[in-house]
DSSP file (Angstrom, degrees, kcal/mol; ACC not computed):
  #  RESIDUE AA STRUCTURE BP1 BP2  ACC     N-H-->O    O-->H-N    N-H-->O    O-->H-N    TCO  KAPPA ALPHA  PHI   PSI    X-CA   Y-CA   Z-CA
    1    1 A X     >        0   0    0      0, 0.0     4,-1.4     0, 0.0    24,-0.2   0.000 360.0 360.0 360.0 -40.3   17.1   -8.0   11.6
    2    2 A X  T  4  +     0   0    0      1,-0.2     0, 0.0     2,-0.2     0, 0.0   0.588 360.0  63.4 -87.5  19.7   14.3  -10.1   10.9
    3    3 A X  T  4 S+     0   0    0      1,-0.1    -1,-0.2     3,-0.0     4,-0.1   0.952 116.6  32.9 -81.1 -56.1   12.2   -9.2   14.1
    4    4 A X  T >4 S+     0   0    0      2,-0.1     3,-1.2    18,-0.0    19,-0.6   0.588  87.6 120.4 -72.3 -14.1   12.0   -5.4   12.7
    5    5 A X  B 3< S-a   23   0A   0     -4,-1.4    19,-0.2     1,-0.2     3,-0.0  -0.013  93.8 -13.0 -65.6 149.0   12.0   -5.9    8.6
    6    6 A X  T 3  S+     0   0    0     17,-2.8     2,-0.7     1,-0.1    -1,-0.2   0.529  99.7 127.4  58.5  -5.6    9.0   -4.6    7.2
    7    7 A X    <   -     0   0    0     -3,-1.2    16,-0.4    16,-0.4     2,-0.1  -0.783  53.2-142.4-104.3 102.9    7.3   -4.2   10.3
    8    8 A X        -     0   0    0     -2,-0.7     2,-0.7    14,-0.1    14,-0.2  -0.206  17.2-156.0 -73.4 132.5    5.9   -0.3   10.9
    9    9 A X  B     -B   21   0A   0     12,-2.8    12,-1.0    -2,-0.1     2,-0.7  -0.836  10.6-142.6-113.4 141.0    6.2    0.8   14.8
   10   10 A X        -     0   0    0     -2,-0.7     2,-0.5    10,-0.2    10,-0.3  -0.857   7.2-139.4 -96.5 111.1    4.1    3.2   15.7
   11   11 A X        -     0   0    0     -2,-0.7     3,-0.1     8,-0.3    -2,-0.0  -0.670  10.1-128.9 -72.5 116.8    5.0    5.9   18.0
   12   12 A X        -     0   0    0     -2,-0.5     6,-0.1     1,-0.2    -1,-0.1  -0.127  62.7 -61.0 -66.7 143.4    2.8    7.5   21.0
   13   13 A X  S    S-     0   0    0      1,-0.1     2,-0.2     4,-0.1    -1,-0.2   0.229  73.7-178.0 -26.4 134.0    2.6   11.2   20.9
   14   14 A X    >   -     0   0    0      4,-0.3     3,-0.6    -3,-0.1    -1,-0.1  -0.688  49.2-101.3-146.5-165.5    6.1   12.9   21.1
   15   15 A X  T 3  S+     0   0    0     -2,-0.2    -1,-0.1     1,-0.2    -2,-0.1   0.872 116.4  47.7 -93.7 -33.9    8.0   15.8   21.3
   16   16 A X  T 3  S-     0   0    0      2,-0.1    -1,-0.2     1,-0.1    54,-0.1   0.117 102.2-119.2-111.2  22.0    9.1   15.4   17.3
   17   17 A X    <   +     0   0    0     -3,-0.6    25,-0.9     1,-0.2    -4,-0.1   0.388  52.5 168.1  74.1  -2.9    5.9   14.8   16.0
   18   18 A X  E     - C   0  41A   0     23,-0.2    -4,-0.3     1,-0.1    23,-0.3  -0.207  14.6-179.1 -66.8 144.9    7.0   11.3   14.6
   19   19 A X  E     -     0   0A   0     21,-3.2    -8,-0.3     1,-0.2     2,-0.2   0.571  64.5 -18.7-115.1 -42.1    3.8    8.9   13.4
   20   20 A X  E     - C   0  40A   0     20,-1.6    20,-1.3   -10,-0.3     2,-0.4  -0.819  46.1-141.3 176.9 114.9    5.9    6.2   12.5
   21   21 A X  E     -BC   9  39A   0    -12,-1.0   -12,-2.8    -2,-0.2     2,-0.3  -0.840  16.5-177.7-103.4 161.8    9.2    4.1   11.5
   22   22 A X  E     - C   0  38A   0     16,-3.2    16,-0.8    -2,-0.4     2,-0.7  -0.973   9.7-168.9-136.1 118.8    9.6    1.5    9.1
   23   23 A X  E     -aC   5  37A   0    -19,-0.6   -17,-2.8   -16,-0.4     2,-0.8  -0.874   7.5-177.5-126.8 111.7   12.7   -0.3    8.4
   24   24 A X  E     - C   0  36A   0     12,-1.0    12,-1.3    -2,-0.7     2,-0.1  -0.758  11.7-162.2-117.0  91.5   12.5   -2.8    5.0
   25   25 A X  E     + C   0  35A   0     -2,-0.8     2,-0.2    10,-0.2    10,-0.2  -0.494  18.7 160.1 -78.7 148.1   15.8   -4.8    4.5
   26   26 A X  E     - C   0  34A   0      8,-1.5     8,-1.6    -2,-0.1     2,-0.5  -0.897  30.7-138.6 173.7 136.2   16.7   -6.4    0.9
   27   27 A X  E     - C   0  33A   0     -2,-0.2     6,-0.3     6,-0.2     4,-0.1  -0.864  19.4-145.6-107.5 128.8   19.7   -7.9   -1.5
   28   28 A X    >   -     0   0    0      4,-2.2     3,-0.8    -2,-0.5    -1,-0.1   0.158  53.8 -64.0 -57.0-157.4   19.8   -7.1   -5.1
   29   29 A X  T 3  S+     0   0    0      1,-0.2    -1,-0.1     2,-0.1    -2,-0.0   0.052 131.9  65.1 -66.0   9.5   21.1   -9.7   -7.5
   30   30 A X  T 3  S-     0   0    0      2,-0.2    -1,-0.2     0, 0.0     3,-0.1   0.275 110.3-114.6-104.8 -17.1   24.3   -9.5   -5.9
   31   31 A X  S <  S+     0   0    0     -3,-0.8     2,-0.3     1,-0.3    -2,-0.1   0.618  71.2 139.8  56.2  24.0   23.5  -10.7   -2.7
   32   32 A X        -     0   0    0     19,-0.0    -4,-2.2    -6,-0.0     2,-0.3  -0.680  48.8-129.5 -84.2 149.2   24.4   -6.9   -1.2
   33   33 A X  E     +C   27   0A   0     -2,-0.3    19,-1.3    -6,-0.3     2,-0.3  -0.817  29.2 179.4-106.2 146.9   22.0   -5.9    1.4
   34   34 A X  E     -CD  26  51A   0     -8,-1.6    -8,-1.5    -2,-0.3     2,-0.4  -0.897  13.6-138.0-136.6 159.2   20.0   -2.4    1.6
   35   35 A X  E     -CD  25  50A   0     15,-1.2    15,-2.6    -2,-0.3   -10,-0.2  -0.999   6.3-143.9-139.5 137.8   17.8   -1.0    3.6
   36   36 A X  E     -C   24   0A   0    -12,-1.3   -12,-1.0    -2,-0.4     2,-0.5  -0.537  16.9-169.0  -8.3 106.6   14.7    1.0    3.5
   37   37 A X  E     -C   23   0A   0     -2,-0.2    11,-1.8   -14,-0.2     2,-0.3  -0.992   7.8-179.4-144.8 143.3   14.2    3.7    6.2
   38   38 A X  E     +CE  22  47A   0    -16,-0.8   -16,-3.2    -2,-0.5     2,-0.3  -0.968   6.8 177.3-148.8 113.2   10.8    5.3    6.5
   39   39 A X  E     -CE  21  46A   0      7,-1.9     7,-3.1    -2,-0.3     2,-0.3  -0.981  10.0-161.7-144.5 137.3    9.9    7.8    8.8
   40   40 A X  E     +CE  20  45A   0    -20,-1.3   -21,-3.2    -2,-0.3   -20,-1.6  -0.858  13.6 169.5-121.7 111.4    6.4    9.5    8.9
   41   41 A X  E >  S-CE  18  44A   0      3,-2.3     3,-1.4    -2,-0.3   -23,-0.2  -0.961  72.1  -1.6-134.9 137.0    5.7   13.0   10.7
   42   42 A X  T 3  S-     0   0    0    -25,-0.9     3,-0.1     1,-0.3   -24,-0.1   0.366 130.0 -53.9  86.4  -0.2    2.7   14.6   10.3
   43   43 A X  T 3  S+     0   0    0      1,-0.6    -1,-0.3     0, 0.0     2,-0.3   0.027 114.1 116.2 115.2 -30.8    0.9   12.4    8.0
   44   44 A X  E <   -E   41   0A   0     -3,-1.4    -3,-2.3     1,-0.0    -1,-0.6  -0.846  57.4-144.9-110.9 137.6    4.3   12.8    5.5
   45   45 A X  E     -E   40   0A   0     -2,-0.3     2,-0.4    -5,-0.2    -5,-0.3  -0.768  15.6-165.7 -91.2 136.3    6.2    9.9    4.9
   46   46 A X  E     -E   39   0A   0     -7,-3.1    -7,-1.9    -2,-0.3     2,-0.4  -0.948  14.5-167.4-111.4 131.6   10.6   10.5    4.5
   47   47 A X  E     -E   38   0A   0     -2,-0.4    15,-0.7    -9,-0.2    14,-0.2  -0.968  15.6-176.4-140.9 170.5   12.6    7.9    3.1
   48   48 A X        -     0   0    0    -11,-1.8     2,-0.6    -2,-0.4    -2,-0.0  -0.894  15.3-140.6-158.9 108.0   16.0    6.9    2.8
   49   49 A X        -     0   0    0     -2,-0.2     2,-0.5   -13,-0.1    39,-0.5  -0.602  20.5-171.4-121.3 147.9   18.0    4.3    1.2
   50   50 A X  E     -D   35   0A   0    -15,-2.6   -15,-1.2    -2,-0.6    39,-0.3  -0.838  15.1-146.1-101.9 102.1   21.1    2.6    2.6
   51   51 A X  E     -Df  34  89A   0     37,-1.1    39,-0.8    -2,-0.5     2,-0.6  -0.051  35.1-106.6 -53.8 154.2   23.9    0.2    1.7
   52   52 A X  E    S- f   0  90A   0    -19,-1.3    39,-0.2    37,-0.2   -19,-0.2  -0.857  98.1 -24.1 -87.6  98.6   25.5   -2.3    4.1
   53   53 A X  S    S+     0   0    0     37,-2.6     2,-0.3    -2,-0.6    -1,-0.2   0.780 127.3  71.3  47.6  44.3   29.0   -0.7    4.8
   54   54 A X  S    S-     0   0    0     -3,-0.3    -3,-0.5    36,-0.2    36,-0.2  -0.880  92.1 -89.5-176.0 147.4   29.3    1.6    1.5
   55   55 A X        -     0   0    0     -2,-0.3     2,-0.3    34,-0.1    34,-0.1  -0.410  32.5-160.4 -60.5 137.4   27.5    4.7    0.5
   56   56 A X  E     -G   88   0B   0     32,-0.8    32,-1.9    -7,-0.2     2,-0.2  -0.950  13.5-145.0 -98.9 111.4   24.2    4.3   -1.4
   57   57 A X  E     +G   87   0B   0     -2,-0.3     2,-0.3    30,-0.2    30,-0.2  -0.683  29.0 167.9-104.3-175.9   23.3    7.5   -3.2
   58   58 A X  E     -G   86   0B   0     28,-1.7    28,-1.3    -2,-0.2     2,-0.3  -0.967  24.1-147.1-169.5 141.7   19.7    7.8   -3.1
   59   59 A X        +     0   0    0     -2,-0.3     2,-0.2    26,-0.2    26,-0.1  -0.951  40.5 123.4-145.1 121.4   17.3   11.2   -4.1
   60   60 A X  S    S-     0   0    0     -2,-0.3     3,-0.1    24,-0.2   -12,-0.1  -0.596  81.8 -79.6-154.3-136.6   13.8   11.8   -2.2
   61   61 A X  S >  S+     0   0    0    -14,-0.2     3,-2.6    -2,-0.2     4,-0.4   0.178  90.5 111.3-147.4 -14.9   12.1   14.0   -0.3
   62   62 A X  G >  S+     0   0    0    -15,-0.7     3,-3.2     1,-0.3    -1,-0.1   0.959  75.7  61.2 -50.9 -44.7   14.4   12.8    3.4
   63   63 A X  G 3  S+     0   0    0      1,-0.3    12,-0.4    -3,-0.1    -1,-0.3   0.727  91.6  61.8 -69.1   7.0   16.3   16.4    3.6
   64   64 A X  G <  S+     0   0    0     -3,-2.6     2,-0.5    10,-0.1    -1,-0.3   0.696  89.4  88.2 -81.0 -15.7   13.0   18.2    4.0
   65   65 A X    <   +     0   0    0     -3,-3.2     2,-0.3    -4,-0.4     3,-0.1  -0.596  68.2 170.5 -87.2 128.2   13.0   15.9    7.2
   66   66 A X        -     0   0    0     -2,-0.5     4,-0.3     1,-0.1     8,-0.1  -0.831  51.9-135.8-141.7 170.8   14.7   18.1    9.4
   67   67 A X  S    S+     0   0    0     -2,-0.3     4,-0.5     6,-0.1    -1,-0.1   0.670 121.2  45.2 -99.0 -38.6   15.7   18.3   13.6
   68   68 A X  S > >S+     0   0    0      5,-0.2     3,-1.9     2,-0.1     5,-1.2   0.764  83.6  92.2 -76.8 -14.3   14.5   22.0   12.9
   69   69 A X  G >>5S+     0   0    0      4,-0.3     4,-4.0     1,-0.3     3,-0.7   0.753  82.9  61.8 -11.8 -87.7   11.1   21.2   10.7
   70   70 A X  G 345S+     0   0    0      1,-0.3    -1,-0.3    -4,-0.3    -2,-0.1   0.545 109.3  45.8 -28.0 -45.2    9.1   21.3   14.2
   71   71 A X  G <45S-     0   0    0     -3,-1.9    -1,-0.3    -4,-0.5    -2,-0.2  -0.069 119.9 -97.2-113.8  47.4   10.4   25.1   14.4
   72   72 A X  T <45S+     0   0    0     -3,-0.7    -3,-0.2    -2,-0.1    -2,-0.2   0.680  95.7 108.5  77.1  13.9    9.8   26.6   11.2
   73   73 A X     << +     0   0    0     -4,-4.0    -4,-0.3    -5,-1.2     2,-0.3   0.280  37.5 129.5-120.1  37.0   13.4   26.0   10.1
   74   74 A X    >   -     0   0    0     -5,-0.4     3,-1.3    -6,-0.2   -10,-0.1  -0.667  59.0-116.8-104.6 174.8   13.6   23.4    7.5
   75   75 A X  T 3  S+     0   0    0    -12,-0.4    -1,-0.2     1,-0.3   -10,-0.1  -0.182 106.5  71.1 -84.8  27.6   15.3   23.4    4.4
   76   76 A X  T 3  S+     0   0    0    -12,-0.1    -1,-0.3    -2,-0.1     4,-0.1   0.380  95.8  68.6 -74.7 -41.9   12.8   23.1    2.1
   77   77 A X  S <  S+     0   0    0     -3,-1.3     2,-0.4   -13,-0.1    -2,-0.2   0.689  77.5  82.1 -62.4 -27.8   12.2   26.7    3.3
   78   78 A X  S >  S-     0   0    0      1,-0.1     3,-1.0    -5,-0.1    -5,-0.0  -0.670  88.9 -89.5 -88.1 143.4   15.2   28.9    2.0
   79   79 A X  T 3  S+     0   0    0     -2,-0.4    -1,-0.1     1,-0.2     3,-0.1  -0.193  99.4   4.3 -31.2 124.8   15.2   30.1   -1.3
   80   80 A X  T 3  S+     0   0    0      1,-0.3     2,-0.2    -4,-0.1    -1,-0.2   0.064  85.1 144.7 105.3 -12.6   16.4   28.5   -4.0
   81   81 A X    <   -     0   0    0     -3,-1.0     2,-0.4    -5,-0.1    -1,-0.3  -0.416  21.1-176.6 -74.7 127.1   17.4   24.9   -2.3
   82   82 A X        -     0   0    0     -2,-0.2    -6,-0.1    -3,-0.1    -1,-0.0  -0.977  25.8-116.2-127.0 132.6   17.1   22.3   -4.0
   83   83 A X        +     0   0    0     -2,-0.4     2,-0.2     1,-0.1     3,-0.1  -0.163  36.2 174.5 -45.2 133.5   17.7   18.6   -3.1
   84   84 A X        -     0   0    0      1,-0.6   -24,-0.2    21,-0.4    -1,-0.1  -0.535  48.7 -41.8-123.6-153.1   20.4   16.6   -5.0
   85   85 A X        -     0   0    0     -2,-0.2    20,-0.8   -26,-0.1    -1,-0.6  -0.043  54.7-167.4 -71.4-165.4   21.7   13.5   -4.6
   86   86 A X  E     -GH  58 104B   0    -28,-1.3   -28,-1.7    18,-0.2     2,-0.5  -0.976   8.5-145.7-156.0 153.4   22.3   12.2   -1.0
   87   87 A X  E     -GH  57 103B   0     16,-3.0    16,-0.6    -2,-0.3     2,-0.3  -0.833  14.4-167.9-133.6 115.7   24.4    8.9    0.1
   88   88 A X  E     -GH  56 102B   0    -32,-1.9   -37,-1.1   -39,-0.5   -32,-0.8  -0.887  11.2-165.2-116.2 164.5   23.9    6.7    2.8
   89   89 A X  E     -f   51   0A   0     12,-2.6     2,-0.4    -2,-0.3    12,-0.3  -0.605   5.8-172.6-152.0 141.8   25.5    3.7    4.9
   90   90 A X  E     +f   52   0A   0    -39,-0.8   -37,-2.6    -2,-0.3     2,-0.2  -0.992   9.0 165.0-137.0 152.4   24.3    1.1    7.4
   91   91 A X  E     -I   99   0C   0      8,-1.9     8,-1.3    -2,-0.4     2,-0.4  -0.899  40.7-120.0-164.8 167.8   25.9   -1.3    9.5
   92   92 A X  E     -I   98   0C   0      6,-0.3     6,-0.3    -2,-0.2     3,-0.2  -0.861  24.5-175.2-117.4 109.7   24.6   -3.8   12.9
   93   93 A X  E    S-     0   0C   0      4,-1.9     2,-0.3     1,-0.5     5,-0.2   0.731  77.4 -20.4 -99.4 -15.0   27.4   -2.2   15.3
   94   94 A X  E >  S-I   97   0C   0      3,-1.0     3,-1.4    -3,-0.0    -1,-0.5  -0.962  90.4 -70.5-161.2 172.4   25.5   -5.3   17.6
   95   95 A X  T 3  S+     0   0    0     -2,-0.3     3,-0.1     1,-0.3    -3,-0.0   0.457 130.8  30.5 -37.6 -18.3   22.2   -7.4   17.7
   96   96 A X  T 3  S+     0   0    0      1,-0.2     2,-0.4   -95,-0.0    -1,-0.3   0.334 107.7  67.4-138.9  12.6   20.4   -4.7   18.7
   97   97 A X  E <   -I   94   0C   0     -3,-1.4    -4,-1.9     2,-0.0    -3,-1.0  -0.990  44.9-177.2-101.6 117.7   21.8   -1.2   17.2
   98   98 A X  E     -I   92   0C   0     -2,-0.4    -6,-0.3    -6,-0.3     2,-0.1  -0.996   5.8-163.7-103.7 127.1   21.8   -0.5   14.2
   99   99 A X  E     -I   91   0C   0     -8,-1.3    -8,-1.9    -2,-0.6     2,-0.3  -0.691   5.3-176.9-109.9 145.9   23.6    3.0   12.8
  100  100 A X        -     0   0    0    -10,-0.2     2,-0.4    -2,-0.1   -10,-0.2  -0.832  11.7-158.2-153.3 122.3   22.9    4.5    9.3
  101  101 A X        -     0   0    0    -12,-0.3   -12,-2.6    -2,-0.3     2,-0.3  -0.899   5.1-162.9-109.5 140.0   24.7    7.3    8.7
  102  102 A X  E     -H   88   0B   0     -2,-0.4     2,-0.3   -14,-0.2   -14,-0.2  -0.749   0.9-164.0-112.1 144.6   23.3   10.0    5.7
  103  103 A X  E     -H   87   0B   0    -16,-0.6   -16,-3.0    -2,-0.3     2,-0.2  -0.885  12.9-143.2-143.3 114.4   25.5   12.5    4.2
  104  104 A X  E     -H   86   0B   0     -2,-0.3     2,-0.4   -18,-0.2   -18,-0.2  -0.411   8.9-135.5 -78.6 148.6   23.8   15.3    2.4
  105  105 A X              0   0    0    -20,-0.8   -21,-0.4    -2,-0.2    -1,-0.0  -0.849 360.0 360.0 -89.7 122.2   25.2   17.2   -1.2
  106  106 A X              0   0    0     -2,-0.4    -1,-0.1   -23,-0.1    -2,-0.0   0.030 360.0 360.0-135.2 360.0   25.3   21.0   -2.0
């Protein structure tokens, strides 16, 4: 974890337009751990933040980040949608994986 905290990687030109992730780990007063997640296409930065094994809910600008953006289909685009809250989860499934699963609200 601490080879990657804070640390932006930059990505060479790609199919999904991605500039950059950034992954910024941190424990409240609680000692519980969260994470950060930052991911830059086009020049716009998306973020998203994440508990260590329990949902985090968390409101930004991450559901405009979309698999369909690239092709005129994100969801920023239909009438009338608007973002609410959102919750997401992390865990180290090994030393070098890490999963964070997001689950969006309508």
């Amino acid at each position: 974890m601490s080879q990657v905290n804070s640390k932006k990687l930059i990505f060479m030109d790609n199919e999904f337009l991605l500039d950059f992730v950034m992954l910024e780990f941190f424990e409240d007063t609680y000692n519980k751990l969260f994470l950060k997640l930052s991911l830059s296409r086009r020049g716009k930065v998306y973020e998203l933040r994440a508990a260590r094994h329990s949902w985090q809910p968390f409101q930004s600008n991450f559901y405009k980040f979309s698999p369909f953006d690239r092709l005129n289909y994100a969801t920023d685009q239909v009438p009338g949608y608007k973002s609410g809250t959102s919750f997401a989860s992390f865990a180290w499934l090994d030393e070098c994986t890490l999963e964070i699963m997001m689950r969006y609200t309508d």
